[in-house]
LUMTITOR-359789 format. One line per field, with one value per residue (C-alpha): residue number from 1; residue in one letter; x, y, z. Coordinates in pm, 1 decimal, decimal comma. Layout:
// residues N
pos c(NUM;...);
code c(A;...);
X c(X;...);
Y c(Y;...);
Z c(Z;...);
***
This chain:
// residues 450
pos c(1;2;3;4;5;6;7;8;9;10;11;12;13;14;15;16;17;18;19;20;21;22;23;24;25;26;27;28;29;30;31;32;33;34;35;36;37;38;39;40;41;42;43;44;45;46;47;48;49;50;51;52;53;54;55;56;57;58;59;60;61;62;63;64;65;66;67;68;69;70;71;72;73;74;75;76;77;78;79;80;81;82;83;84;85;86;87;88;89;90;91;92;93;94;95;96;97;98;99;100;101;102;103;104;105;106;107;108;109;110;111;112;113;114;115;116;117;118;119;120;121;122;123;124;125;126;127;128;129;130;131;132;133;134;135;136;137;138;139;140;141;142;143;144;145;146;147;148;149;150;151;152;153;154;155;156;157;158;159;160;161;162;163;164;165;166;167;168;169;170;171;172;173;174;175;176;177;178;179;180;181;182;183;184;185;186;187;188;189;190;191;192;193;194;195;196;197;198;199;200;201;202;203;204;205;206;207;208;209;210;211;212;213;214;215;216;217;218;219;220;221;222;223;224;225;226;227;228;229;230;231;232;233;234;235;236;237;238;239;240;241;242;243;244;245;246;247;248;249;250;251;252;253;254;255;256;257;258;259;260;261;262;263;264;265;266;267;268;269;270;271;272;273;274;275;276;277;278;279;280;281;282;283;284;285;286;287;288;289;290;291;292;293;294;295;296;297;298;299;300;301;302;303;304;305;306;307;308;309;310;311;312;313;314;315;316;317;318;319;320;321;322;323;324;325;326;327;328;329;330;331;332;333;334;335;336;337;338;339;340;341;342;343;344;345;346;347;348;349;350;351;352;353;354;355;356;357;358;359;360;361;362;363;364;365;366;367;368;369;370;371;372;373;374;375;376;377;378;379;380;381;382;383;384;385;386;387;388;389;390;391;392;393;394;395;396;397;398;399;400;401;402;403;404;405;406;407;408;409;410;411;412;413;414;415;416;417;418;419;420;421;422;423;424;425;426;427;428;429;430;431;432;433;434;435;436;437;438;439;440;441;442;443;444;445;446;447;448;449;450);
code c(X;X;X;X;X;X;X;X;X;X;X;X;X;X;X;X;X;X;X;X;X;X;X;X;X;X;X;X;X;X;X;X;X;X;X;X;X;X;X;X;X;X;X;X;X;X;X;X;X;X;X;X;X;X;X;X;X;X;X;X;X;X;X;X;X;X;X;X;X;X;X;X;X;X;X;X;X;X;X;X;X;X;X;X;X;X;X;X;X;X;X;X;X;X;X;X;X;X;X;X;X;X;X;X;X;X;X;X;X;X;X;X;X;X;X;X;X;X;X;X;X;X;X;X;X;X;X;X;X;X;X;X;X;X;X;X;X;X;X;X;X;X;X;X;X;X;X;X;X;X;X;X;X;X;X;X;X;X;X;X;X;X;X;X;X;X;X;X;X;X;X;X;X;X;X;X;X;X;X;X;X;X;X;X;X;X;X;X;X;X;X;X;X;X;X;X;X;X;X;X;X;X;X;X;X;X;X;X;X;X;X;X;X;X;X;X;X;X;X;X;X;X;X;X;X;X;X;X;X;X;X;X;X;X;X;X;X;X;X;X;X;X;X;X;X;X;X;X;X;X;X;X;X;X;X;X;X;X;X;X;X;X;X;X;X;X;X;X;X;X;X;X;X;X;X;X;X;X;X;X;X;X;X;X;X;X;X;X;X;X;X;X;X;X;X;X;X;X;X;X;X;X;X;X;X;X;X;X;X;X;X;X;X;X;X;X;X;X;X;X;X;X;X;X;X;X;X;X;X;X;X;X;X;X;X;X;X;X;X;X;X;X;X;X;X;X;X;X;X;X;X;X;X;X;X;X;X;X;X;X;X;X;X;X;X;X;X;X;X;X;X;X;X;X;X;X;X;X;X;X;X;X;X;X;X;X;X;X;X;X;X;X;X;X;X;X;X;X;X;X;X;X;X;X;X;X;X;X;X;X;X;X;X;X;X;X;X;X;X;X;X;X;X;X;X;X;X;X;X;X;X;X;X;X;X;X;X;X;X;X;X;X;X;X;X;X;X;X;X;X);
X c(3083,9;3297,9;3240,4;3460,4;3318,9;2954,7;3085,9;3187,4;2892,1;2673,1;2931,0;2923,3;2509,7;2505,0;2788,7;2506,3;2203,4;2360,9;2601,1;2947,4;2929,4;2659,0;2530,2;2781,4;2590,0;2416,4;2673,9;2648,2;2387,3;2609,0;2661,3;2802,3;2424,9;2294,7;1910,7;1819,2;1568,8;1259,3;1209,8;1248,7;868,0;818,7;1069,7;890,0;807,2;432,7;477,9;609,7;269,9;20,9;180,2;142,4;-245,5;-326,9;-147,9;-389,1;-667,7;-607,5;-547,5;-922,6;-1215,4;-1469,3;-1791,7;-1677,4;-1461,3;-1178,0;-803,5;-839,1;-652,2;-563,1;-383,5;-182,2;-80,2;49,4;208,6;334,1;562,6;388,1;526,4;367,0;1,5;-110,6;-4,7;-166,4;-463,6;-478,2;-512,0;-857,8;-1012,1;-1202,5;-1541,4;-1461,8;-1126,6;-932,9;-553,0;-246,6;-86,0;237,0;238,4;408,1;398,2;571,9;313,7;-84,1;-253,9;15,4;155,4;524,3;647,7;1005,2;939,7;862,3;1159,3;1378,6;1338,5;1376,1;1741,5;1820,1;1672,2;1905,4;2066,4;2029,8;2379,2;2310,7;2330,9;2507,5;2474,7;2644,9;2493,2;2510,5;2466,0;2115,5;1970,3;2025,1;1853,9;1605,0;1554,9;1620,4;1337,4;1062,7;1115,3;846,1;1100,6;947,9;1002,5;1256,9;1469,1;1471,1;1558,7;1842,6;1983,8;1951,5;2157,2;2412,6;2408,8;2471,3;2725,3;2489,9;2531,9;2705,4;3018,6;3362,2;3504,0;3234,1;3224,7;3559,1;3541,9;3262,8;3586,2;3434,9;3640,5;3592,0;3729,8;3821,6;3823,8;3583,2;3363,6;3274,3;3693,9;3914,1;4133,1;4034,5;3875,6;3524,7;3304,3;3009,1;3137,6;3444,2;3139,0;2868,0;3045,5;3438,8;3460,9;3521,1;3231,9;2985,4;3132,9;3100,2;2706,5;2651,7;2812,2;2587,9;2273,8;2031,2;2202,4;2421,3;2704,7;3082,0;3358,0;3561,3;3317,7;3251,4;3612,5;3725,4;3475,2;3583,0;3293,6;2980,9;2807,2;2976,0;2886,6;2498,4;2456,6;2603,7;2376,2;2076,5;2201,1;2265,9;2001,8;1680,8;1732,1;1382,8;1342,4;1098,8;1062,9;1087,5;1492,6;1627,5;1972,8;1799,6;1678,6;2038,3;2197,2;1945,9;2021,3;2373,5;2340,8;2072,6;2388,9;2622,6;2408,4;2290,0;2692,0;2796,9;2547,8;2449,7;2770,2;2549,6;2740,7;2456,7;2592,4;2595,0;2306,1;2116,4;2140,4;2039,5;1752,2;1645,3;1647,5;1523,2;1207,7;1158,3;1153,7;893,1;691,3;719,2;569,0;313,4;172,4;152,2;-83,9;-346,6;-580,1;-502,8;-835,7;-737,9;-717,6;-1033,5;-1213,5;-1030,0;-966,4;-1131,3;-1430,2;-1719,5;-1956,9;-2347,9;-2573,6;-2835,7;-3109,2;-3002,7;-2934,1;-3298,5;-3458,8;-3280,9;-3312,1;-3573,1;-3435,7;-3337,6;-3010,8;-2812,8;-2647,1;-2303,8;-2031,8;-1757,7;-1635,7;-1207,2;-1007,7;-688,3;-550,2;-623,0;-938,1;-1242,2;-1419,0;-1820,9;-1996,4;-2339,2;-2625,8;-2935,5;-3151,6;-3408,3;-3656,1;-3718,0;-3971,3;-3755,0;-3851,6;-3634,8;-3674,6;-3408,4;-3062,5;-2732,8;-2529,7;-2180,4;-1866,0;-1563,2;-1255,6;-949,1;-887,4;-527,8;-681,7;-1018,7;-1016,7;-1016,7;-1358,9;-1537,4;-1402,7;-1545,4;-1848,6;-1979,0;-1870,2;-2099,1;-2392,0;-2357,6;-2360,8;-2613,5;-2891,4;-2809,7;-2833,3;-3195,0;-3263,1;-3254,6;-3140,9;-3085,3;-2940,0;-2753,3;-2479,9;-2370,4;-2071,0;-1832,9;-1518,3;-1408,9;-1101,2;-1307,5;-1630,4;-1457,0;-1261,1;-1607,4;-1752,6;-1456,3;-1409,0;-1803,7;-1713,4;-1457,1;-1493,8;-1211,2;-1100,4;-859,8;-616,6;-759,0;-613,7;-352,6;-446,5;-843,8;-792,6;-929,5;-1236,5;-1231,2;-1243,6;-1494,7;-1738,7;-1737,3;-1804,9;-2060,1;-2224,4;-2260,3;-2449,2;-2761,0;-2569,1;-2422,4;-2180,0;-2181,2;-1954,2;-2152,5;-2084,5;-2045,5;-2319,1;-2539,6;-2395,3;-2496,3;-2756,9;-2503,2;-2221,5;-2421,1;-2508,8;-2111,3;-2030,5;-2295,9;-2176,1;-1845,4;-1824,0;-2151,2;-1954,2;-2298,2;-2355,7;-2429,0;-2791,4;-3046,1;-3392,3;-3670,5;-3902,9;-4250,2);
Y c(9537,5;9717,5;9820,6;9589,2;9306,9;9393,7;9388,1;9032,7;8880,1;9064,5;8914,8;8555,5;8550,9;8693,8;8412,8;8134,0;8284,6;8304,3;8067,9;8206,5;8047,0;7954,5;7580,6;7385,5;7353,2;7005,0;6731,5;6788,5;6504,2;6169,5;6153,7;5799,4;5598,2;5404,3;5435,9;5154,4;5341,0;5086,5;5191,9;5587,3;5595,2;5505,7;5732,6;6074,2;6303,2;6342,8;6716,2;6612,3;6375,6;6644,1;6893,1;6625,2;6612,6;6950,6;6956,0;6655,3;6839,5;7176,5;7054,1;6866,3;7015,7;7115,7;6882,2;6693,9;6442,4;6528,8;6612,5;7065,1;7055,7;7426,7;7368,5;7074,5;7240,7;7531,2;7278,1;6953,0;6887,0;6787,1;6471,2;6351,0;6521,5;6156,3;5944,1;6184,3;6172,2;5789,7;5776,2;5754,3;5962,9;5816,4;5949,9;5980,2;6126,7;5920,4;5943,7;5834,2;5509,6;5388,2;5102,3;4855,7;4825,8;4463,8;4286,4;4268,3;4378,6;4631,9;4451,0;4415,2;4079,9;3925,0;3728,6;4009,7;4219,1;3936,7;3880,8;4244,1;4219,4;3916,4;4008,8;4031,1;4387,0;4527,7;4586,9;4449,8;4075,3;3929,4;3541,4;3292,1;3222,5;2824,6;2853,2;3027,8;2796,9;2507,0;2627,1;2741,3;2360,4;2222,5;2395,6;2281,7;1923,7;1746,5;1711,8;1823,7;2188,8;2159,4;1924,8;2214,1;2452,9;2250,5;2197,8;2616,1;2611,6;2371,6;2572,7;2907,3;2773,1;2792,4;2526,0;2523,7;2290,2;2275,6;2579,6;2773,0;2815,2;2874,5;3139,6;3303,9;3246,4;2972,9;2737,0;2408,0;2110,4;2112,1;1782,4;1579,9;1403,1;1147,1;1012,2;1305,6;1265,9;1635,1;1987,6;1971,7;2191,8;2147,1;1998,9;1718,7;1628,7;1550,9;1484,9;1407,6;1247,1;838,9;749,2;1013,3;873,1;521,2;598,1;767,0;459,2;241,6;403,3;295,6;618,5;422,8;660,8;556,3;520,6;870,5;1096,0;1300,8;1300,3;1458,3;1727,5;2004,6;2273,6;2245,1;2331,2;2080,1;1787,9;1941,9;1902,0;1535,6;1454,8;1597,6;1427,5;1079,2;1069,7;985,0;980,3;965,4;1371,2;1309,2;1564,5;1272,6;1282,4;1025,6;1239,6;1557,5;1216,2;1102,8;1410,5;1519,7;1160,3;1191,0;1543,5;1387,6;1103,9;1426,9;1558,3;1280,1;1155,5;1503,9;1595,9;1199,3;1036,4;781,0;597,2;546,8;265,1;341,8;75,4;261,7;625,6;439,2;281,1;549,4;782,1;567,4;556,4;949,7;903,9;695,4;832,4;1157,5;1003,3;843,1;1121,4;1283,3;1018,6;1087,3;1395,2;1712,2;1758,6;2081,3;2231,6;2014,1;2242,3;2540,5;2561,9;2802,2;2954,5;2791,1;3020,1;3093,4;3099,8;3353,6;3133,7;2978,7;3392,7;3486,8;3150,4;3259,4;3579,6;3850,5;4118,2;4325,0;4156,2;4373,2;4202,1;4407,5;4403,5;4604,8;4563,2;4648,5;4588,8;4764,0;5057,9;5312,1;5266,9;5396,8;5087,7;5006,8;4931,8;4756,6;4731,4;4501,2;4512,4;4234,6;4272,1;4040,2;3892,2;3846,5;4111,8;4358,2;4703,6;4919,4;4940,0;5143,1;5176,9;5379,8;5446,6;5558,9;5676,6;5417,3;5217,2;5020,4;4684,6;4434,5;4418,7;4825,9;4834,1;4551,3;4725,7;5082,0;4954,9;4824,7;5153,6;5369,6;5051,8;5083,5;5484,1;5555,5;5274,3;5417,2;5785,4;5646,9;5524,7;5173,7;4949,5;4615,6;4519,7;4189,5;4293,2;3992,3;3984,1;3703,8;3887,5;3624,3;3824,7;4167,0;3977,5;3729,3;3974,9;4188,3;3841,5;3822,6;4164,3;4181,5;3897,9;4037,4;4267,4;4471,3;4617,5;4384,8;4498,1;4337,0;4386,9;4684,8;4741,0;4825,0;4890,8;5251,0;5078,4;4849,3;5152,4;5302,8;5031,2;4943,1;5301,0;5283,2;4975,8;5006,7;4699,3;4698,4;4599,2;4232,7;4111,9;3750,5;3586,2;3454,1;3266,1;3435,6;3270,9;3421,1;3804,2;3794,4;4089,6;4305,1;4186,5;4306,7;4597,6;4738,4;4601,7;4804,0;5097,5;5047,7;4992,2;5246,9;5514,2;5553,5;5848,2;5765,1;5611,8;5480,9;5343,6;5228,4;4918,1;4957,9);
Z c(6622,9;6392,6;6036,1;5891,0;6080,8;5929,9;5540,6;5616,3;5744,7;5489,6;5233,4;5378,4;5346,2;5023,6;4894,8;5073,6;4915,9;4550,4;4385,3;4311,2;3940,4;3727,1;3652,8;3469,5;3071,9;3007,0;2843,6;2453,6;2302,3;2167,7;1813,6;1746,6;1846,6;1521,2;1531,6;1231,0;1014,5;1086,8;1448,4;1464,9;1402,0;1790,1;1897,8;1815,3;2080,0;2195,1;2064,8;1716,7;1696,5;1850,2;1537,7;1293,9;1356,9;1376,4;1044,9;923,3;1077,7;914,4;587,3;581,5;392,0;727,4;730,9;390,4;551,5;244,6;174,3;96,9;-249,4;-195,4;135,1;20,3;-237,9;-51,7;220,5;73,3;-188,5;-530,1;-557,9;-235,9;-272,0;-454,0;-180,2;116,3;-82,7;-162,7;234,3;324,1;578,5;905,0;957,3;1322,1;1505,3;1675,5;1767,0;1581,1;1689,4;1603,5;1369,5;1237,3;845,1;803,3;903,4;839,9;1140,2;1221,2;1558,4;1628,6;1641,8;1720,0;1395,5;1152,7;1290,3;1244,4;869,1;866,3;958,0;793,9;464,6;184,2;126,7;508,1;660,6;962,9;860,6;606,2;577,5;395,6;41,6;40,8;397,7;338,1;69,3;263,8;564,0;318,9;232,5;553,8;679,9;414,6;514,8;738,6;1055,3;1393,1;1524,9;1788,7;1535,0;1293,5;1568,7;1667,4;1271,4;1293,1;1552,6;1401,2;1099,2;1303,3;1534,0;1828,7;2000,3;2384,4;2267,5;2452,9;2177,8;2191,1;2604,7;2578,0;2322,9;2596,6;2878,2;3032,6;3166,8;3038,2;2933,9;2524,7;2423,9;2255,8;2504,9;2246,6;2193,7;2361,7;2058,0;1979,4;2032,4;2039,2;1790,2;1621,2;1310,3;1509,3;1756,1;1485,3;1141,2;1220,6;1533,7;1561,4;1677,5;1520,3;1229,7;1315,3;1312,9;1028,1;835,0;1031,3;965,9;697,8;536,6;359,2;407,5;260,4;508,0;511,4;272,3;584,3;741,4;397,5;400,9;639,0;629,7;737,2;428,6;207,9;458,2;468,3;58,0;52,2;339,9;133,6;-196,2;-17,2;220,0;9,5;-347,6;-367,6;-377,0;-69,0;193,1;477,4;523,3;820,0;854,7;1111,9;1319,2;1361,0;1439,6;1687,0;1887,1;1862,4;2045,9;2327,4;2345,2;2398,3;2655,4;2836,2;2879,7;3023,5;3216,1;3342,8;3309,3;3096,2;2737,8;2449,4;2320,4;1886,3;1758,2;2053,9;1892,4;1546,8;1694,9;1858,0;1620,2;1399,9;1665,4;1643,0;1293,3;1275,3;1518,0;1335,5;999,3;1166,0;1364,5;1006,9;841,4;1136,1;1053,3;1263,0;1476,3;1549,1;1208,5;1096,5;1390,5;1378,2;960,2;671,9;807,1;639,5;435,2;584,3;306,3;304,7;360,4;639,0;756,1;631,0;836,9;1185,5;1201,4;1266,8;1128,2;803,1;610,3;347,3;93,0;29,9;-288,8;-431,1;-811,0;-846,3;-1171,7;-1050,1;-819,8;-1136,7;-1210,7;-1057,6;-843,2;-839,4;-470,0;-429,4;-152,6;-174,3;164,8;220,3;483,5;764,3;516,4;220,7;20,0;-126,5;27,1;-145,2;-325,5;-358,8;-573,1;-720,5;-854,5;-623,3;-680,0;-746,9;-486,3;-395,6;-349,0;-397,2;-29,6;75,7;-183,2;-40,8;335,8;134,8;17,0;371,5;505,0;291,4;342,3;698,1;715,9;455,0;646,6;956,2;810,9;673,8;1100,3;976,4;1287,4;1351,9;1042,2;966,9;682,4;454,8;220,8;4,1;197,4;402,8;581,4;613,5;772,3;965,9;1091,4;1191,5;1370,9;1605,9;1701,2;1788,7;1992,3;2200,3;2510,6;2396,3;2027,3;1858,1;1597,9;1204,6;836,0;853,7;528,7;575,2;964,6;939,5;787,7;1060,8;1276,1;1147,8;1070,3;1485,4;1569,1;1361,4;1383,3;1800,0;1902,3;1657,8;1361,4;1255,1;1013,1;833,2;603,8;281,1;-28,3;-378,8;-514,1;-249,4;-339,7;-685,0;-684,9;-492,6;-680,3;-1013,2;-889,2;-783,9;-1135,6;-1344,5;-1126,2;-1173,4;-1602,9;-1649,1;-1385,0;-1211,1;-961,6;-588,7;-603,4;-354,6;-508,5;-297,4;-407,3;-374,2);
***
């Protein structure tokens, strides 16, 4: 083999073994994507939140379970020190969670996001004035659900008539099924057409030939239907009935082949209307069972239990002034055993002191190796809220707005503890107690009675 012969081979493996041209760069990111504000917080990367944390972390006082003025200083601008520090701390870690601050318990829903967009001033929905008001009232009167659904619809242009499967490039046939004499949309179908017409005048609505052929937007016909249809100012309104029927005679000829004759889509709707009042004069068993929570008093709590019961209050007068909390615990006997008492720094709402003031209860007895302890308070949403997640295998999201406290009060309260809802009469001694605190600015106190 010659020497030439060699230099090429050696070439050829060196040419397999290393590219001739380095990696093409990765595509520069895409600039033109619209992120709307409201959801970027679940878009962070999991090294953006571990940063945050150790942030949090390094700027707390060690063993005091508080915000280090010194470091906040040096780190965060001065206008936002008062609203880190408003944020209380847990007493034990646990790790950051997205959340969802438009509603209470912090869960995303379809509902909540909605109103988000369709609020007034957001850019990604603009609705018609008039149009909104009247769906505004539409929606207070006492009509069943999938009635009101379908007038949204209406009101939207929503609904799968001849023009608007066309306007999706569906091929279908224009006219108006009802009398072919023209295109059908939502308002010729329900409002305009012959025989739509010809029931509306019929009806008990006492509608005047041609007021709704000489209306030609929607909106206009929806006030005079509101105006003429019960003059009474009563939230029980005949005119959703009709329309609905006339729709179910839409459906029922196009997709059966079957012709409602007209006093049959009166009657009929007539018949839902009815039925619809009706069903509203019978009591809702339902609600009766599932309504308000009803209030334990503590004597029936004293007579069935066996163990110690603390009696638990907060005193608030706004988010600027300093609150007053309040502990009375009774022992299985009935007598009173010891109390606490302070003032605490201001507090956003009456709910985060009464959620504060069990907090401290429930450490401080525990701290003094108290255990099986039933906690009472006149907090219906912050105890009720206790009772069902005690109930539940599994944590359940409560109040966003005390849902640290929530936290904390579980981790704490393990299985030996137990929370009841009481009645403000009951919480008087507790209830004193956070308000003497509170006006007097009383130090952190525990008394024992001998």
């Amino acid at each position: 083999m010659t020497e030439r012969q060699m230099t090429i081979i050696k070439t050829r493996c060196v040419n397999r073994l290393e590219p001739s041209s380095p990696p093409p760069p990765p595509p520069p990111p895409q600039q033109d994507i619209l992120i709307p504000p409201i959801l970027l917080v679940s878009l962070r990367s999991d090294d953006e939140f571990i940063r945050e944390r150790r942030i949090k972390e390094e700027m707390n006082e060690p063993n005091l379970n508080e915000w280090d003025d010194t470091k906040l200083h040096d780190r965060v601008h001065p206008e936002d020190i008062p609203i880190i520090k408003n944020t209380r701390l847990r007493l034990f870690k646990a790790p950051d969670v997205p959340t969802w601050i438009f509603t209470k318990d912090g869960q995303y829903s379809v509902k909540s996001g909605y109103h988000q967009l369709t609020k007034p001033g957001t850019e990604h929905f603009l609705p018609n004035h008039t149009m909104t008001t009247l769906w505004k009232q539409l929606w207070k009167l006492n009509i069943p659900p999938k009635i009101k659904h379908f007038w949204w619809r209406v009101m939207h242009n929503a609904l799968p008539v001849a023009n608007n499967l066309a306007r999706r490039r569906l091929k279908v046939i224009p006219d108006c099924i009802f009398c072919g004499d023209a295109q059908e949309s939502i308002l010729h179908l329900l409002f305009q057409c012959r025989f739509a017409k010809e029931v509306w005048e019929l009806s008990p609505l006492h509608i005047e030939p041609g007021q709704l052929e000489s209306r030609d937007l929607l909106d206009d016909i929806m006030q005079y239907l509101f105006k003429s249809s019960n003059q009474a100012m009563s939230k029980e309104y005949l005119f959703p009935f009709i329309g609905w029927r006339l729709w179910k005679a839409r459906n029922e000829l196009f997709f059966n082949n079957k012709r409602w004759a007209i006093p049959e889509i009166i009657h009929n709707a007539m018949m839902d209307f009815k039925l619809w009042t009706d069903s509203q004069a019978i009591p809702n068993i339902s609600l009766l069972k599932h309504g308000k929570p009803k209030a334990t008093t503590l004597q029936e709590i004293m007579h069935h239990t066996s163990s110690f019961v603390c009696c638990v209050d907060a005193s608030w007068l706004d988010s600027q002034s300093r609150a007053g909390i309040g502990w009375i615990l009774y022992s299985p006997q009935g007598r009173c055993v010891l109390r606490g008492f302070s003032s605490v720094a201001p507090v956003t709402t009456a709910l985060e002191a009464e959620a504060l003031a069990l907090k401290e209860a429930l450490f401080h007895l525990r701290r003094l190796n108290y255990v099986d302890v039933t906690f009472c308070g006149d907090s219906m949403l912050l105890y009720c809220d206790l009772e069902k997640i005690k109930k539940m295998p599994h944590s359940v999201p409560g109040c966003l707005e005390i849902q640290s406290y929530l936290d904390d009060i579980t981790a704490l309260s393990l299985n030996s503890f137990d929370f009841k809802f009481i009645c403000r009469n009951d919480n008087s001694v507790a209830d004193l107690l956070a308000k003497s605190a509170r006006s007097q600015n009383l130090p952190f106190t525990i008394s024992w009675e001998y």
